[in-house]
N, C-alpha and C positions, 0 to 999 in steps of 0.2 A: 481209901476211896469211899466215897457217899451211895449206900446202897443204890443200883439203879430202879426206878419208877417208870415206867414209859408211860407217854402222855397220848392218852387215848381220846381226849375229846378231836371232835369234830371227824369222828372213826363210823364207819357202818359194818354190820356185818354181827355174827357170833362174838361173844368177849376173847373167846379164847383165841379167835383169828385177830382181831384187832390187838393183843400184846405180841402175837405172830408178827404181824404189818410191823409194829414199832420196833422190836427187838431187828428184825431184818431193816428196816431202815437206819438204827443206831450204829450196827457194826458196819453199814454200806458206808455212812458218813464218817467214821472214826470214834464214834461219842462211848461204841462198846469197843474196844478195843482187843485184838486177838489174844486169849491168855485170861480175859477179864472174869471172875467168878460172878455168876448172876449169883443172887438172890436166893436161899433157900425157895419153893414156890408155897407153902405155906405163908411163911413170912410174907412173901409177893402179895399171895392173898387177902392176909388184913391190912397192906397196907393200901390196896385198891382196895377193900370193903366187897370182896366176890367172893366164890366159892371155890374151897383149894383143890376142887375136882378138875375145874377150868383153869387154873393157871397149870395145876399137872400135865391137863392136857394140851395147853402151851407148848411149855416143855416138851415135852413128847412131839410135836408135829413139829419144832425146829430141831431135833435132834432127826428124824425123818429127814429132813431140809437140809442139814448137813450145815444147819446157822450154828450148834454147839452142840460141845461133848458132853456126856455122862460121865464120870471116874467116881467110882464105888466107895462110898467113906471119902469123898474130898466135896463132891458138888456138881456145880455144871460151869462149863467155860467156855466162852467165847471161842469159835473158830474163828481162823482169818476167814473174809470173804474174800480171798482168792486163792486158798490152799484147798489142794487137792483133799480128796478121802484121805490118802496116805502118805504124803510129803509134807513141807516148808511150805513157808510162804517163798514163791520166787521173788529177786533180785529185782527183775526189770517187767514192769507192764508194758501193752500195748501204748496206751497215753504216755506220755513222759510226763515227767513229774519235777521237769527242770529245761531249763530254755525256754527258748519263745512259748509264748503263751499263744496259744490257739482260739481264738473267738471268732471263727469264717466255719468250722465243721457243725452243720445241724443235726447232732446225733445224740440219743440220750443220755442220762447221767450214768458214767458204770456206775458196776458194784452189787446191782438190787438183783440181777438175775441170776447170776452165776450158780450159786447153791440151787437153785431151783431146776436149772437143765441139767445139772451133775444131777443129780435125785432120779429125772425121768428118763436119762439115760444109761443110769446102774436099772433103775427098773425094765426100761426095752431089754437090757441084755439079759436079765434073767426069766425072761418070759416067752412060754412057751410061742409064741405068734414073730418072735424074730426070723424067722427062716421064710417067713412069707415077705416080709420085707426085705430082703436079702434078692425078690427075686421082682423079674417085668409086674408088672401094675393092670389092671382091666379097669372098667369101668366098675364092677362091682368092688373090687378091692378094695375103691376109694368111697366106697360109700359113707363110712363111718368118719372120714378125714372132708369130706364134705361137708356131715352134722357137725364137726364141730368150725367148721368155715362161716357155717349158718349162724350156731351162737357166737359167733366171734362178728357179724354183722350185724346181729340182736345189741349185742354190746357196744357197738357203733351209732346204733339206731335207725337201724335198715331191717324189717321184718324180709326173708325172701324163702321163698322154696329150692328145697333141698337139689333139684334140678337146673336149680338156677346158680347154682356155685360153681366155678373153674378155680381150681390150687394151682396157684403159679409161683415162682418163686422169687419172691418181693413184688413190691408193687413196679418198677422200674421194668421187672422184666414184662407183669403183667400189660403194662401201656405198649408197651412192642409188642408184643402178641395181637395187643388190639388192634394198632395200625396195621400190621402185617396181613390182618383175617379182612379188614373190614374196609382200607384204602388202596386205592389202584395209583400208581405213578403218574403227575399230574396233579391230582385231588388236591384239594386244598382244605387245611388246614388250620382252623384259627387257635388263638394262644391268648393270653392275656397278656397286654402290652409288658408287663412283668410277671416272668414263670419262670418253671422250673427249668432250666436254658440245655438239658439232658434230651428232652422232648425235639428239642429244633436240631441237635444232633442227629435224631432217630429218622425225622422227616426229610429232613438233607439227605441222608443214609437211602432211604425206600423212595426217592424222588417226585415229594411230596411238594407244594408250592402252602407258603407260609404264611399266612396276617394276622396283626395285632389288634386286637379290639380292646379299644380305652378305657381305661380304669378312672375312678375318682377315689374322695375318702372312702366311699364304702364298697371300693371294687368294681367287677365289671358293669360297667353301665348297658343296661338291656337294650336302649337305643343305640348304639353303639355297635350290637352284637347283630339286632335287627335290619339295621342299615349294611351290614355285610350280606345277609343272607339275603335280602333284596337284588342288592346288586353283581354278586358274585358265584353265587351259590357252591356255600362251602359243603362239604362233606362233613365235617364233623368240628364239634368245638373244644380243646384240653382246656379245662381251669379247677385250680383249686381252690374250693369256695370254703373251706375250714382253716382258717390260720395260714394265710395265704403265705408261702413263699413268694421275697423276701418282705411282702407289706404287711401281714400279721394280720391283714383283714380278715371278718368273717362273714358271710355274707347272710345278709337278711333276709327271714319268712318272703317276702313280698319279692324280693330279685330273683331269689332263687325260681320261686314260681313263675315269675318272668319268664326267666332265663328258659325253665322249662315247658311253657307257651309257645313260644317264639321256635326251639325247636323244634317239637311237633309239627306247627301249622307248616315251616319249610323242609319238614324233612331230615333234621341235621341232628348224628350222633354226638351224645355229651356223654365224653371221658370225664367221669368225676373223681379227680383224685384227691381219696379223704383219709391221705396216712397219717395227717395231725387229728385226726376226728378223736381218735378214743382219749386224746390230752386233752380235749373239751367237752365235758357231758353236757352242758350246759347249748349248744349247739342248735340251729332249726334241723329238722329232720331232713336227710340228703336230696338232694335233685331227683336221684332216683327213685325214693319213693312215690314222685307222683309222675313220673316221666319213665315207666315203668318199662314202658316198652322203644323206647330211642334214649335211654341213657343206660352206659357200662361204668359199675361202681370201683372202684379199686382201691384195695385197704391191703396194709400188710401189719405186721409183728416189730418192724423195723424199728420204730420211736420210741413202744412203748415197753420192749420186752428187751428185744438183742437186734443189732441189726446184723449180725453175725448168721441170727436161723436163717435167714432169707427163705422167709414163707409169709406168702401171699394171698389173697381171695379175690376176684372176679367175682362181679353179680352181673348177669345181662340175660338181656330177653331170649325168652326160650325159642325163639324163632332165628336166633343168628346164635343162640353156645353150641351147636356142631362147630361151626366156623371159628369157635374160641379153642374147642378142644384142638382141632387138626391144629389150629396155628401151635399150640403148647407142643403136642407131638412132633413138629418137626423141627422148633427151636430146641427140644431138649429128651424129646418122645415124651417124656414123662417125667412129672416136679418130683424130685427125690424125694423116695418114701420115708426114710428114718426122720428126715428132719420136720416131713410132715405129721409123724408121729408123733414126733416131741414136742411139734407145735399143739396137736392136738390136744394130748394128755394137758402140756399147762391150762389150755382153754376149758378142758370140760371140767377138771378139777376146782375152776374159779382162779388157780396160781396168775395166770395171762391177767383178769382185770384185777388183778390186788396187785400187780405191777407196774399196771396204770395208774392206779392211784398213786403210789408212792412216786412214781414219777412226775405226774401235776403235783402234788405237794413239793417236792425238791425244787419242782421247774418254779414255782408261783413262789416258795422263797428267794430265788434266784433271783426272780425278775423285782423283787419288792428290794434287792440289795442294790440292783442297778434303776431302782425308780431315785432310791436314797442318794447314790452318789453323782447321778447326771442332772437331778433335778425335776421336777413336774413339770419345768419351763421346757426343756428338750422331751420329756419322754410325759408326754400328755397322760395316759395308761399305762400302768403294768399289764399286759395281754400274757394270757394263759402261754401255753407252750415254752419253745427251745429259745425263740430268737426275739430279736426288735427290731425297728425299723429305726433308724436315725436321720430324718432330713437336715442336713448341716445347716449352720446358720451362713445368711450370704456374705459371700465372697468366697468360701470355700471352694473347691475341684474335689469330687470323691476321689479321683485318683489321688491327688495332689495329699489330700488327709488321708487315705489308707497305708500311703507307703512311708509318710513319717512314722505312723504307729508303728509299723514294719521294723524300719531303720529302729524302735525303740525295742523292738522282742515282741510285738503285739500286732497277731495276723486281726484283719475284719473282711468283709466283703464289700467291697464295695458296687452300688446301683447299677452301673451298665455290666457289669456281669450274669442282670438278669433278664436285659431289653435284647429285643431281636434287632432293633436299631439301637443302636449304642449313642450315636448323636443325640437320639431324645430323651437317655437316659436321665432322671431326677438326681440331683447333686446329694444322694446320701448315700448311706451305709447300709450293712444289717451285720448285728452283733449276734452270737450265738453263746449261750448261756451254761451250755450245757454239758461242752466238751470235752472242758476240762475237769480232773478228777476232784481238785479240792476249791472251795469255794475262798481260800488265801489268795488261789493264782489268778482265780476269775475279778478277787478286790484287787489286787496287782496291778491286772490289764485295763480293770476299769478306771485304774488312777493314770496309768500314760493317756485313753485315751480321755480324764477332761484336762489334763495337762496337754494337749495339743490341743484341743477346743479353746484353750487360752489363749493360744498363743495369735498371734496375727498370722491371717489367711493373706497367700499369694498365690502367684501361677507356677509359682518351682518350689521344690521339698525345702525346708526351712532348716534339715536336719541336714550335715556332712559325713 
């Protein structure tokens, strides 16, 4: 085998984290493979042209990482990235690695985290502060899991005060806490004509009354939003204005501050939910930051870490977070401390945004494999994040094409899965990129579905 090099262009950070970044990205992918012998780090050294203090100290911070072992007079090897400190690699993952192929789940790519919460979780246990975690929660106990809520909002690109933080656990549970704190039964709620269809469960649920306000190409239309507050006067508005579920919009400088205009002058609480933010650094700055006081921010861990921690942040005005906390306190008393912990430690250590990165990267080659095999004709942009938007060509039924792919092993989602009216639904799809563990399964699925895009559209499945 061909010494490994890892390829550090278009990398930020210290040298000796960016061969970190690469090396944990190579064995996430397969490219280091479990067993593989890296590289004396000298060696390493001249053939990057660095100093072999820095690739030492490489070395050394993925052996911390639990990305490889040391063995005394042999070198250093590749751990599996899914074997324990002290076992095999298991038989079966979570993802399957066989059968239908999965392109409907918007969830990050495994593989990049796992060494990293094994790490902070051998660290919680041997440290003397586990026994406070082990026990109820105050408001001062959480101070420190607040700060790093704060720089995890920093890293969003939401400046906010440390008082202005509520830990919730994920973002999903965050948005019920907020309905729960801040709408009365009746209230009404607007949604974007296409959302997250989770939310219209919650509302249903707290006996909330529901409207869609219309989107174009570049998302909610501010007239649109305006013309309901006029005539209806809603309570509060959910949209996600970063990498919109499932249209992949993002919404621009000038709407957003619309959007957050228009609020103000009526009155109306904006739920910002920005769990695709930190896969876009590139992003206008959130609603919140200029709608400081009538917009609640909500970000989690979920995309870009594990959606497994299930830890979350809340930003909202300090005149309604009493009414954010009580709400957390009686959905749960209180967002479990360990795993707040471990969300912390990733965050202050930097681990949290070097996992982001590595996940735009995988996601943004993903997306360049499915611009390659559908076409510029169908897929106008490759868009940052997990998924895409597919509007079928005419004659198609999203049902009618979802369930062929089906019938062939290849799940998608199809468009009225995400309208609150399903009749108005647009005749497309959204593909998810990210699901699946090897990018073989994801060329796979993307060859049934332009093999059904071939085929002739009708009103019945073409498949038996």
């Amino acid at each position: 085998m061909a010494i490994w090099i890892p390829d550090l262009s278009n990398r930020e950070g210290p040298k000796y984290l960016q061969i970190l970044e690469a090396m944990a990205e190579d064995i996430a992918s397969g490219k280091l493979a479990a067993g593989t012998r890296l590289p004396p780090h000298r060696e390493l050294a001249y053939q990057l042209n660095i100093s072999p203090n820095t690739t030492s100290r490489a070395y050394a911070e993925a052996v911390k990482r639990a990305l490889v072992r040391g063995e005394v007079g042999r070198g250093t090897f590749v751990r599996s990235a899914y074997a324990s400190l002290d076992t095999a690699e298991p038989e079966t993952l979570h993802r399957a690695k066989s059968g239908p192929i999965d392109l409907s789940q918007n969830l990050p790519i495994p593989g990049f985290s796992e060494p990293h919460i094994r790490r902070a979780m051998s660290e919680i246990a041997c440290d003397a502060g586990l026994r406070a975690l082990l026990d109820y929660q105050t408001d001062v106990d959480l101070v420190h899991h607040r700060e790093a809520g704060q720089a995890w909002l920093s890293e969003c690109g939401l400046e906010a005060s440390v008082d202005s933080i509520v830990p919730v656990i994920g973002g999903q549970h965050g948005i019920m806490c907020t309905l729960m704190a801040l709408l009365e039964p009746g209230d009404l709620l607007l949604v974007e004509a296409l959302t997250y269809t989770p939310v219209l469960a919650m509302a249903s649920r707290l006996n909330l009354q529901t409207g869609a306000v219309a989107m174009d190409a570049q998302g909610l239309v501010p007239e649109a939003f305006d013309a309901w507050c006029r005539e209806a006067k809603p309570k509060a508005l959910y949209l996600t204005p970063t990498l919109q579920a499932p249209t992949t919009v993002t919404l621009s400088v000038e709407r957003r501050t619309e959007i957050a205009r228009i609020a103000d002058c009526y009155g109306v609480i904006v739920i910002e939910d920005d769990v695709f933010g930190p896969l876009k650094p590139d992003k206008p700055a959130p609603i919140a930051q200029s709608a400081s006081e009538t917009a609640i921010y909500v970000t989690s861990l979920s995309k870009s870490v594990a959606p497994g921690l299930r830890v979350g942040f809340l930003h909202v005005p300090r005149k309604i977070a009493p009414a954010l906390h009580q709400s957390v306190n009686m959905s749960v008393w209180m967002t479990p401390p360990m795993t707040l912990e471990v969300a912390s430690r990733l965050i202050v250590d930097g681990t949290a945004a070097q996992l982001a990165r590595q996940q735009r990267r995988a996601a943004n080659r993903r997306q360049r494999i499915v611009q390659h095999k559908l076409g510029t004709k169908l897929v106008k942009q490759a868009p940052d994040g997990f998924h895409l938007w597919l509007p079928l060509p005419e004659g198609w039924r999203a049902d009618v094409f979802s369930s062929n792919c089906a019938r062939l092993g290849v799940y998608v989602s199809e468009g009225r899965s995400f309208a609150m009216n399903g009749d108005d639904a647009p005749e497309a799809i959204r593909i998810c990129v990210s699901h699946e563990q090897s990018e073989e399964r994801l060329l796979q699925g993307l060859d049934v579905i332009v093999g059904v895009l071939a085929q002739k559209p009708s009103g019945f499945s073409l498949t038996i």
